[in-house]
PDB file of N, CA, C, O and CB in Angstrom:
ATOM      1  N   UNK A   1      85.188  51.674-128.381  1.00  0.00           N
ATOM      2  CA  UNK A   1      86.276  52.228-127.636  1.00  0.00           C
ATOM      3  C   UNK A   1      87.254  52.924-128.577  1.00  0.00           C
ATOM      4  O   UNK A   1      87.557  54.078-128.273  1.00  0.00           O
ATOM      5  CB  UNK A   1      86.972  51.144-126.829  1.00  0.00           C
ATOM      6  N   UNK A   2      87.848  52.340-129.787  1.00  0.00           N
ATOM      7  CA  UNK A   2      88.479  53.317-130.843  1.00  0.00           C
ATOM      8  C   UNK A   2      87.836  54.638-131.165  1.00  0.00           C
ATOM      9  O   UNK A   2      88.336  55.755-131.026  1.00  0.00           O
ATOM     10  CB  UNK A   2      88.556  52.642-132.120  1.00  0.00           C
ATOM     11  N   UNK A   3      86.655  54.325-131.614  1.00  0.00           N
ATOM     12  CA  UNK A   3      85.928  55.674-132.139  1.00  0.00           C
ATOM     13  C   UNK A   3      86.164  56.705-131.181  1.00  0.00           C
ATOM     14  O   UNK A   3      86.516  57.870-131.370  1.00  0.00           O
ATOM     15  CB  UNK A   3      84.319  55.548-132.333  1.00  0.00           C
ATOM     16  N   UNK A   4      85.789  55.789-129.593  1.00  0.00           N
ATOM     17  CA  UNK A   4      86.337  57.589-128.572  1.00  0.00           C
ATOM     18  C   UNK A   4      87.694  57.755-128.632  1.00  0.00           C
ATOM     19  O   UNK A   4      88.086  58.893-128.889  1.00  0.00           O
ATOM     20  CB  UNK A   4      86.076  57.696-126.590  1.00  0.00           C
ATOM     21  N   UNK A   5      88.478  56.923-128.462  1.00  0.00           N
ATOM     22  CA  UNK A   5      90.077  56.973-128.282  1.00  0.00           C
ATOM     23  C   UNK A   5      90.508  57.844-129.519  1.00  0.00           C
ATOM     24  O   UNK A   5      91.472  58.550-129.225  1.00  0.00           O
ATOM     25  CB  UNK A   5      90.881  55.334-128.309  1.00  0.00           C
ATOM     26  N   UNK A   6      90.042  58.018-130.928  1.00  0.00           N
ATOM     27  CA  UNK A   6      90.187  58.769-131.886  1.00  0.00           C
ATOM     28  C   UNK A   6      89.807  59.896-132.095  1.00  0.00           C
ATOM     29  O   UNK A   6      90.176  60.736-132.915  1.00  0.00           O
ATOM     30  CB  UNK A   6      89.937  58.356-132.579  1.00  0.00           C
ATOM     31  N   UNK A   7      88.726  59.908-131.001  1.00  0.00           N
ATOM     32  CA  UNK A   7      87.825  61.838-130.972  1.00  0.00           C
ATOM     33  C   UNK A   7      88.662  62.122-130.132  1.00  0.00           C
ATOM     34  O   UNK A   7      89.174  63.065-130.735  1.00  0.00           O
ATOM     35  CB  UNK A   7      85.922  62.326-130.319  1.00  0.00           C
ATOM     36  N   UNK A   8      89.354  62.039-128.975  1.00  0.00           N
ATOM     37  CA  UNK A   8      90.302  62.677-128.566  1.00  0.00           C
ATOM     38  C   UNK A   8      91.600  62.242-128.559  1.00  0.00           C
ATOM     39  O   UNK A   8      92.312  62.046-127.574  1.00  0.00           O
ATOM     40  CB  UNK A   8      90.033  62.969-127.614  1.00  0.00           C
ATOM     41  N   UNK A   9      91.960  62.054-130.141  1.00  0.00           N
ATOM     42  CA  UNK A   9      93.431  61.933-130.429  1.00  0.00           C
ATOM     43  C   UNK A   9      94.412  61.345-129.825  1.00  0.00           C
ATOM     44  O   UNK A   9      95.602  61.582-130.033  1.00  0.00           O
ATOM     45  CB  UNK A   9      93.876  62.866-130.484  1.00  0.00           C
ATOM     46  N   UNK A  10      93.996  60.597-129.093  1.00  0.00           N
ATOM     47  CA  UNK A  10      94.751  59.686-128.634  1.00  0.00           C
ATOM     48  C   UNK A  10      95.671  58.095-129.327  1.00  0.00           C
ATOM     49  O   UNK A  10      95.166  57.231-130.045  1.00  0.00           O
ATOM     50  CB  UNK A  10      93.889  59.479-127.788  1.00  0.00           C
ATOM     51  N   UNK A  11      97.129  58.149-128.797  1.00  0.00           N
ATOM     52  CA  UNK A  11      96.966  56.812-129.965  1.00  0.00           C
ATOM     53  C   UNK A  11      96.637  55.319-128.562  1.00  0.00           C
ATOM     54  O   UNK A  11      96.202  55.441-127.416  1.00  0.00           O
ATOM     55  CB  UNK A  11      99.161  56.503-131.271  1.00  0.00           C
ATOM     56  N   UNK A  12      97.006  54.236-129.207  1.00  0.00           N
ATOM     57  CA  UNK A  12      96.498  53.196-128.106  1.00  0.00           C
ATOM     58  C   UNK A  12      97.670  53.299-127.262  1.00  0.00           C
ATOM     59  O   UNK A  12      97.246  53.075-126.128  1.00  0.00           O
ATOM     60  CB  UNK A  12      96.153  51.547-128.617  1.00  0.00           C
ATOM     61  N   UNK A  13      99.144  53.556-127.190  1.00  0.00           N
ATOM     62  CA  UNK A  13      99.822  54.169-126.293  1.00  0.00           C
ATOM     63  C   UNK A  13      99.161  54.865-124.879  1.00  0.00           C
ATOM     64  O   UNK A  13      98.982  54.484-123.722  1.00  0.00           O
ATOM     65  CB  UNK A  13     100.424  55.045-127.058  1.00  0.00           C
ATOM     66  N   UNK A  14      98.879  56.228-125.736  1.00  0.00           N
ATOM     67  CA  UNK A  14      98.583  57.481-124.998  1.00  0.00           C
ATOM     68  C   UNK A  14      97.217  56.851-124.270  1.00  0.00           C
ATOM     69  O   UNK A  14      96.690  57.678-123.526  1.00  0.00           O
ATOM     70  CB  UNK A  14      98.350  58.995-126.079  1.00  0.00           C
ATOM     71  N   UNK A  15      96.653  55.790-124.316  1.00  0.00           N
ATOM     72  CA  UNK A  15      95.349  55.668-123.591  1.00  0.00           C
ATOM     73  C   UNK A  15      95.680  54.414-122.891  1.00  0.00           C
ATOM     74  O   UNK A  15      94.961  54.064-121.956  1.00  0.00           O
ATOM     75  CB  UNK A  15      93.949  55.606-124.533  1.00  0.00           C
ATOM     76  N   UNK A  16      96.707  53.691-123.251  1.00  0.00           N
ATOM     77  CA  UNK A  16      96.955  52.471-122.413  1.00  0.00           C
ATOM     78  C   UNK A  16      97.704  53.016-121.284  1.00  0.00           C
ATOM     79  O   UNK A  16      97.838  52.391-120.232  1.00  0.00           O
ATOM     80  CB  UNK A  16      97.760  51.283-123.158  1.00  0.00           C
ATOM     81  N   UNK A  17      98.231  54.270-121.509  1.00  0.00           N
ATOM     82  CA  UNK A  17      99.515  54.753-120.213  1.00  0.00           C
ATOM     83  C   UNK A  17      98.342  55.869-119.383  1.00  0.00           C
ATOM     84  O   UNK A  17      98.582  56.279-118.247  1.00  0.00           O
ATOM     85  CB  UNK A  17     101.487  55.931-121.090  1.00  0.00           C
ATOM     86  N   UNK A  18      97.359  56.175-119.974  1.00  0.00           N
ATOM     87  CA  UNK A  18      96.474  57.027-119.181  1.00  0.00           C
ATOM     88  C   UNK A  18      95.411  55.990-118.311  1.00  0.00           C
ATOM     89  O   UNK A  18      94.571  56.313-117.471  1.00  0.00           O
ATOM     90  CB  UNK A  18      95.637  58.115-120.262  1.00  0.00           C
ATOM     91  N   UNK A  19      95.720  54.794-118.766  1.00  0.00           N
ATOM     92  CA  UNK A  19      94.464  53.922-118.144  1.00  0.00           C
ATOM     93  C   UNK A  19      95.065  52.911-117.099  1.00  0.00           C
ATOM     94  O   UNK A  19      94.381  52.319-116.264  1.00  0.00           O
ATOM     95  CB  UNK A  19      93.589  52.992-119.403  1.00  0.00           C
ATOM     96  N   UNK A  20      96.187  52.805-117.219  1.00  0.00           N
ATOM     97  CA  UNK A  20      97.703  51.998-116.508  1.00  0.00           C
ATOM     98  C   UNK A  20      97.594  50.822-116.676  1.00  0.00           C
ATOM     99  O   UNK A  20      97.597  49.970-115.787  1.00  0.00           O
ATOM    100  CB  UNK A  20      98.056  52.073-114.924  1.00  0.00           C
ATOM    101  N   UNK A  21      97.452  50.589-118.209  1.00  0.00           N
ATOM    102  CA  UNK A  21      97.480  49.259-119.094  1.00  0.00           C
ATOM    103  C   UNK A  21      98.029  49.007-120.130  1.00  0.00           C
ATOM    104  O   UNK A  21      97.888  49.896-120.970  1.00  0.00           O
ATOM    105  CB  UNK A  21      96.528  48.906-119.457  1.00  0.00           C
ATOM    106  N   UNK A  22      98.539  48.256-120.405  1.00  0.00           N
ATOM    107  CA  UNK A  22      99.452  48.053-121.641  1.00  0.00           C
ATOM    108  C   UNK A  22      99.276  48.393-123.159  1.00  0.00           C
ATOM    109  O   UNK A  22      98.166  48.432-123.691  1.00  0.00           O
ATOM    110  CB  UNK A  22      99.640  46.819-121.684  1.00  0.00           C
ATOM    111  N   UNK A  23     100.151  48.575-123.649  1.00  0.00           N
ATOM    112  CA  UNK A  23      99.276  49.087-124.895  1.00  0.00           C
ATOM    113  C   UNK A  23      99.045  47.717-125.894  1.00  0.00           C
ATOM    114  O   UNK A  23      98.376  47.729-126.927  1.00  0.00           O
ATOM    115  CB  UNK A  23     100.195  50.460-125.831  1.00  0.00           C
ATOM    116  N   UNK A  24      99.733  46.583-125.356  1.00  0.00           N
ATOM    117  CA  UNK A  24      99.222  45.695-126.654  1.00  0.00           C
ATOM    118  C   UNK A  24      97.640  45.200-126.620  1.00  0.00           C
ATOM    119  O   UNK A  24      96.832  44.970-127.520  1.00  0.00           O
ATOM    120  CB  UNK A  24     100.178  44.253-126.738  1.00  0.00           C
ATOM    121  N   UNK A  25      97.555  45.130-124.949  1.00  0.00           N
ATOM    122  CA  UNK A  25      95.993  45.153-124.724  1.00  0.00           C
ATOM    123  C   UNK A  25      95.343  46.083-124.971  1.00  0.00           C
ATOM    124  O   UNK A  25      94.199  45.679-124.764  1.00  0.00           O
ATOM    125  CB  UNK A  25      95.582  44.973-123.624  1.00  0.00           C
ATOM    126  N   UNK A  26      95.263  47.411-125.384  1.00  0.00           N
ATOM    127  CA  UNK A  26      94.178  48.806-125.830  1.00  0.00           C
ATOM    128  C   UNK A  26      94.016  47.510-126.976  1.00  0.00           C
ATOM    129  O   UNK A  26      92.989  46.839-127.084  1.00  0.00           O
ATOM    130  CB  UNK A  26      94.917  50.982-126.415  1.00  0.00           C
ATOM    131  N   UNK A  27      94.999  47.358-127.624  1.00  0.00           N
ATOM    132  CA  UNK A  27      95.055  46.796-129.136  1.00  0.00           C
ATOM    133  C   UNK A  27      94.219  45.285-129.221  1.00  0.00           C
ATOM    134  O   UNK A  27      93.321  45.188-130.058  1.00  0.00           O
ATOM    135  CB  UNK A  27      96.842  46.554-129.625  1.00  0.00           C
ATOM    136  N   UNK A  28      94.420  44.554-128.664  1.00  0.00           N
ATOM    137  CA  UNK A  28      93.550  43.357-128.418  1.00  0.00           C
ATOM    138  C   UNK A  28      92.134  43.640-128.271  1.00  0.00           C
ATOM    139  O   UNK A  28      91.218  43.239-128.989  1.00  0.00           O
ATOM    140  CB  UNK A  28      93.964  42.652-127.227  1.00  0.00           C
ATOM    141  N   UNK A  29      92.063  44.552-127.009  1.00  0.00           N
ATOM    142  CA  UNK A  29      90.374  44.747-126.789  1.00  0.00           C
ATOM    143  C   UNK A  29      89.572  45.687-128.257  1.00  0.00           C
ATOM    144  O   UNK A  29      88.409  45.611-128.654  1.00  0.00           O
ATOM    145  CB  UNK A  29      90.135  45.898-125.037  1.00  0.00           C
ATOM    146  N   UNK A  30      90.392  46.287-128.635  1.00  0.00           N
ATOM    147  CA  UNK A  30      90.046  47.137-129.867  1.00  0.00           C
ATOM    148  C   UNK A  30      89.875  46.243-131.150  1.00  0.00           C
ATOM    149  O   UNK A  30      89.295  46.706-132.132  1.00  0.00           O
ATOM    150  CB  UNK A  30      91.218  48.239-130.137  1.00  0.00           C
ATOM    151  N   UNK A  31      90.339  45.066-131.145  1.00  0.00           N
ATOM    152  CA  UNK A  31      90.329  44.166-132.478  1.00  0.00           C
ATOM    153  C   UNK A  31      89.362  43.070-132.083  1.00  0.00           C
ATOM    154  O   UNK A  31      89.336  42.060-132.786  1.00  0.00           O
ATOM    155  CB  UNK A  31      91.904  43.493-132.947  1.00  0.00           C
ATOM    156  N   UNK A  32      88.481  43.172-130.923  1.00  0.00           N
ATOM    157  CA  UNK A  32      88.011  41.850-129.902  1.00  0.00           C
ATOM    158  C   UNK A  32      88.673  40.665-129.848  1.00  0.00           C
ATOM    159  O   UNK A  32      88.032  39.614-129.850  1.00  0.00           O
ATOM    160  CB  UNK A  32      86.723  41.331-130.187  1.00  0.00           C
ATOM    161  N   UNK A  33      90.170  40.678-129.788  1.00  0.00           N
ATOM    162  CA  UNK A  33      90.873  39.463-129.505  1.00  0.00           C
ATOM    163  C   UNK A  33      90.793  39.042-128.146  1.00  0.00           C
ATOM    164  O   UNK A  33      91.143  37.873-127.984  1.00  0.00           O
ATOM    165  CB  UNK A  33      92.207  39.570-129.852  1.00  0.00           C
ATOM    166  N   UNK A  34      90.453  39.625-127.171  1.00  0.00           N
ATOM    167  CA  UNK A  34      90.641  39.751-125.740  1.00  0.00           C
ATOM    168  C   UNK A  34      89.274  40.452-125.440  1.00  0.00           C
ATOM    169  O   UNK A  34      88.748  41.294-126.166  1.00  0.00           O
ATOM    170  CB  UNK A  34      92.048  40.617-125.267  1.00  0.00           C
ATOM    171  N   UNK A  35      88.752  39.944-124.185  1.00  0.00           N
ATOM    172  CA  UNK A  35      87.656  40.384-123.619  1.00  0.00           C
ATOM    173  C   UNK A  35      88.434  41.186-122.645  1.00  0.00           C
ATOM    174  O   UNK A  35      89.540  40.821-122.247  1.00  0.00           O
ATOM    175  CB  UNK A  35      86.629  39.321-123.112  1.00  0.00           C
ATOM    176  N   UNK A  36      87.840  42.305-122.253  1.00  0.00           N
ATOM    177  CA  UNK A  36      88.019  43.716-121.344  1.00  0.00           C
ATOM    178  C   UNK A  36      87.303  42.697-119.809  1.00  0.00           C
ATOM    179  O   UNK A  36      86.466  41.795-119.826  1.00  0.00           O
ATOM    180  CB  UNK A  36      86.706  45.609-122.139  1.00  0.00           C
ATOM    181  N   UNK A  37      88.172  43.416-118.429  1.00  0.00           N
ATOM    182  CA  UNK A  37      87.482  42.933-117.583  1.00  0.00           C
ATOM    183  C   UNK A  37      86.530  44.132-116.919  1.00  0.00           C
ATOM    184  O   UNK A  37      86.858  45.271-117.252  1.00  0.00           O
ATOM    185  CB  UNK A  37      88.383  42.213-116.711  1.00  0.00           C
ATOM    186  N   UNK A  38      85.633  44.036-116.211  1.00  0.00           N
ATOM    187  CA  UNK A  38      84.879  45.314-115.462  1.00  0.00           C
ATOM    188  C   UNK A  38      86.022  45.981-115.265  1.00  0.00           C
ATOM    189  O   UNK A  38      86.285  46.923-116.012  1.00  0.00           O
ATOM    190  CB  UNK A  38      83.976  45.093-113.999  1.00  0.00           C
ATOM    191  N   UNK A  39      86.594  45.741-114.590  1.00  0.00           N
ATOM    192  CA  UNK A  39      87.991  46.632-113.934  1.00  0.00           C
ATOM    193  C   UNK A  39      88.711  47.657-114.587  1.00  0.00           C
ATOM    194  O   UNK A  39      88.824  48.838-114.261  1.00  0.00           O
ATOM    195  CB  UNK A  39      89.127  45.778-113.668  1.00  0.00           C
ATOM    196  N   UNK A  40      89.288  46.915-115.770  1.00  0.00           N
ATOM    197  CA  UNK A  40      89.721  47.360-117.103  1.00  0.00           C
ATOM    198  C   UNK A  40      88.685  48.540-117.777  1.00  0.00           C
ATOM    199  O   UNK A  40      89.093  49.651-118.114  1.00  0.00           O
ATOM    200  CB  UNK A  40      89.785  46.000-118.062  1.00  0.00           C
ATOM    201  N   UNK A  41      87.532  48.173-117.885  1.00  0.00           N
ATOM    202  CA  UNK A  41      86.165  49.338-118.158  1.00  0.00           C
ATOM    203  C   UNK A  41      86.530  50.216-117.654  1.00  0.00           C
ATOM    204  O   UNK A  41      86.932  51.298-118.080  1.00  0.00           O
ATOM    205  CB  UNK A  41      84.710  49.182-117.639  1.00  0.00           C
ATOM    206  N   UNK A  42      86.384  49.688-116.376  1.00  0.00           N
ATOM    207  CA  UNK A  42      86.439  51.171-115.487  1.00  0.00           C
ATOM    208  C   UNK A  42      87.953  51.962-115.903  1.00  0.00           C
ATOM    209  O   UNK A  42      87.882  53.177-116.089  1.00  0.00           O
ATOM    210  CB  UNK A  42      86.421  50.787-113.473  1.00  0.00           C
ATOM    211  N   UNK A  43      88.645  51.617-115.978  1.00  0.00           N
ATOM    212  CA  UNK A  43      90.019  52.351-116.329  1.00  0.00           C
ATOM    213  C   UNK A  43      90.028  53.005-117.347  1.00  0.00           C
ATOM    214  O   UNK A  43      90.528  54.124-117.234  1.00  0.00           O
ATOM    215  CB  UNK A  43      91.096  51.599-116.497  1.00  0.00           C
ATOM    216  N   UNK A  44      89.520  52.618-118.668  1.00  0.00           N
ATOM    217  CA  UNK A  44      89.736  52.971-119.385  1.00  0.00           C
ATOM    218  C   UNK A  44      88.985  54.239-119.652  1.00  0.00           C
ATOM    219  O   UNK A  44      89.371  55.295-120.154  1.00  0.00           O
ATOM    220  CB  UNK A  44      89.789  52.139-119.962  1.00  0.00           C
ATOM    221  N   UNK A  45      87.459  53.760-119.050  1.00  0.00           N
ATOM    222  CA  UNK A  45      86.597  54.749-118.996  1.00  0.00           C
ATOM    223  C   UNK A  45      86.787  56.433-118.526  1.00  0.00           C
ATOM    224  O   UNK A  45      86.332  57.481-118.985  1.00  0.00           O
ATOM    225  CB  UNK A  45      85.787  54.157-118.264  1.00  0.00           C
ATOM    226  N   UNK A  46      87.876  56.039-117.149  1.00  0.00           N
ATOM    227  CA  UNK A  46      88.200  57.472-116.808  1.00  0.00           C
ATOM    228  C   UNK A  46      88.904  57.664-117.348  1.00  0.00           C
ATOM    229  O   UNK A  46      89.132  58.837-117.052  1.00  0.00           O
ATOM    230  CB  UNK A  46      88.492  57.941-115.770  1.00  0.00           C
ATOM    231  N   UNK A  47      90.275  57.118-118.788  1.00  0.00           N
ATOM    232  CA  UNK A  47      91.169  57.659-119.360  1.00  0.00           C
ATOM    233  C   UNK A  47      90.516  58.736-120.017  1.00  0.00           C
ATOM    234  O   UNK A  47      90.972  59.873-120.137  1.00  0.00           O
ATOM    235  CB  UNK A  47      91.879  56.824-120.096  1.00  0.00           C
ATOM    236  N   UNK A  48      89.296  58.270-120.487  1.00  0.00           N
ATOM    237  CA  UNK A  48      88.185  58.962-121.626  1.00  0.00           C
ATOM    238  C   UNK A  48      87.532  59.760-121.229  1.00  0.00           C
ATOM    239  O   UNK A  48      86.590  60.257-121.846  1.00  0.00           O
ATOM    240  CB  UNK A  48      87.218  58.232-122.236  1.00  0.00           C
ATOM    241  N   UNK A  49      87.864  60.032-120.197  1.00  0.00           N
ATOM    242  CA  UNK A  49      86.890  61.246-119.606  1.00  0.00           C
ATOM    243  C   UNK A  49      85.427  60.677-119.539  1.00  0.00           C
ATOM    244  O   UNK A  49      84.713  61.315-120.313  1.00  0.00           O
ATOM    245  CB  UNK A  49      86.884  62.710-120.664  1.00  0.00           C
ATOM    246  N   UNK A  50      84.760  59.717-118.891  1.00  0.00           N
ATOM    247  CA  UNK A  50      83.640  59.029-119.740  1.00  0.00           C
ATOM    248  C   UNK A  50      83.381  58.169-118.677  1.00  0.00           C
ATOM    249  O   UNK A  50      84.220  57.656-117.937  1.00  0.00           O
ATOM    250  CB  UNK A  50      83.995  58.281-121.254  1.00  0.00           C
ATOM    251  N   UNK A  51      81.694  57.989-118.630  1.00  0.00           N
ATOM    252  CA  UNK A  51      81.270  57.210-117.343  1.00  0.00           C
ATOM    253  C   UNK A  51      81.072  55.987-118.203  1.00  0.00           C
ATOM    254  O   UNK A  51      80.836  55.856-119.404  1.00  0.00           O
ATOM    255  CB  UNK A  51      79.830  57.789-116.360  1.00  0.00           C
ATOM    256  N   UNK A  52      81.265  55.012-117.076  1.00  0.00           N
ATOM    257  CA  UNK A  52      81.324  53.045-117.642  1.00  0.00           C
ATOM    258  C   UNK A  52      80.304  53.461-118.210  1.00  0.00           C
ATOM    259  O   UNK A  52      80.759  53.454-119.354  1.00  0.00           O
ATOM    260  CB  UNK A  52      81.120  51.347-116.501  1.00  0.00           C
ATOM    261  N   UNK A  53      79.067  53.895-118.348  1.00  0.00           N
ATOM    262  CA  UNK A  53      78.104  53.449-118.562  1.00  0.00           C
ATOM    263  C   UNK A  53      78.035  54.121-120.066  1.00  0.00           C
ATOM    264  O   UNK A  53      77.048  53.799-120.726  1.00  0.00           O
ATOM    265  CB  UNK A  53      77.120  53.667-117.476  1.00  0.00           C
ATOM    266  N   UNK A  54      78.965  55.005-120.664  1.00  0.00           N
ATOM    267  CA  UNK A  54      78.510  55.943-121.599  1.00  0.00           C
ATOM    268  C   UNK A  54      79.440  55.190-122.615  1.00  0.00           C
ATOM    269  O   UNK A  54      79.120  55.064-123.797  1.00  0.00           O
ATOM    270  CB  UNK A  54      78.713  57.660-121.271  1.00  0.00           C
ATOM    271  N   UNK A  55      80.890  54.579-121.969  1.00  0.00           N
ATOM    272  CA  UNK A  55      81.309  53.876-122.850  1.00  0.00           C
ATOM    273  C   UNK A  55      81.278  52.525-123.264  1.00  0.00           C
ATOM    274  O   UNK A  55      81.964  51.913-124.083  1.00  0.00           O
ATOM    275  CB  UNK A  55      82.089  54.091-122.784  1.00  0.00           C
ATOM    276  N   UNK A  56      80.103  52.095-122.344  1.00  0.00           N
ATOM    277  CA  UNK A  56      79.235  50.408-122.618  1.00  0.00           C
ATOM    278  C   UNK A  56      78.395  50.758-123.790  1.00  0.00           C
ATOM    279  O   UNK A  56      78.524  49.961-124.719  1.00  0.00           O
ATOM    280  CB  UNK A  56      77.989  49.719-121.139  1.00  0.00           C
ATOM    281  N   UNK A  57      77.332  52.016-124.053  1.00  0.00           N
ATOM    282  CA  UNK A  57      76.637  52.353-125.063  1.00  0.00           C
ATOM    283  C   UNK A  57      77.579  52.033-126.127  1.00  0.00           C
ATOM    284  O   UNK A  57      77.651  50.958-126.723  1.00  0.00           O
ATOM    285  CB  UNK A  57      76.131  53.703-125.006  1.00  0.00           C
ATOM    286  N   UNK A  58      78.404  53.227-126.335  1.00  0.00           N
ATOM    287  CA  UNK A  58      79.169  52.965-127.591  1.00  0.00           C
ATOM    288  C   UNK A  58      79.756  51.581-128.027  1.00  0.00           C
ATOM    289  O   UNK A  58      80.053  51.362-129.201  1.00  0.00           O
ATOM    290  CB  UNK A  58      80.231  53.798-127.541  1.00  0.00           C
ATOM    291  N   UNK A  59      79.924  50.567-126.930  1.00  0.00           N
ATOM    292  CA  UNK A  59      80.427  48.973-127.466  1.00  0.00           C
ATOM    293  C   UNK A  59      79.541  48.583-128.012  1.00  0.00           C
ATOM    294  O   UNK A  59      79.747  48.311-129.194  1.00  0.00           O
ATOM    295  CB  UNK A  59      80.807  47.843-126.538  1.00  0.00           C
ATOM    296  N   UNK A  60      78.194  48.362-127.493  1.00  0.00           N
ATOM    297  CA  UNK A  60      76.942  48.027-127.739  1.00  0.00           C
ATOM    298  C   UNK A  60      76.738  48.173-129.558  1.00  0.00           C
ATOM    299  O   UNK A  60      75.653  47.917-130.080  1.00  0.00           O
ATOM    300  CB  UNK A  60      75.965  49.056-126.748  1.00  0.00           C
TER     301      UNK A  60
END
């Protein structure tokens, strides 16, 4: 999820307010302190321009 959040310049701000989630959580799920819920996927996924499924590959 960083690696995309960084190809389009985003900081964890700019993707927590595009995904309508907090930014200390971008930051948690990005360090795996916190598990992401489906829900959350999905949010974030359309911040990214990006289908769940393209940004499950890249976790993987």
């Amino acid at each position: 999820m960083r690696d995309e959040r960084l190809k389009r310049g985003l900081s964890q701000e700019e993707l927590a307010e595009k995904a309508g989630l907090h930014r200390t959580y971008i930051g948690m799920i990005e360090r795996a302190e916190k598990n992401i819920t489906l829900i959350n996927i999905e949010k974030v996924a359309k911040a990214l321009e990006m289908s769940v499924e393209e940004l499950l590959r890249g976790i993987s």
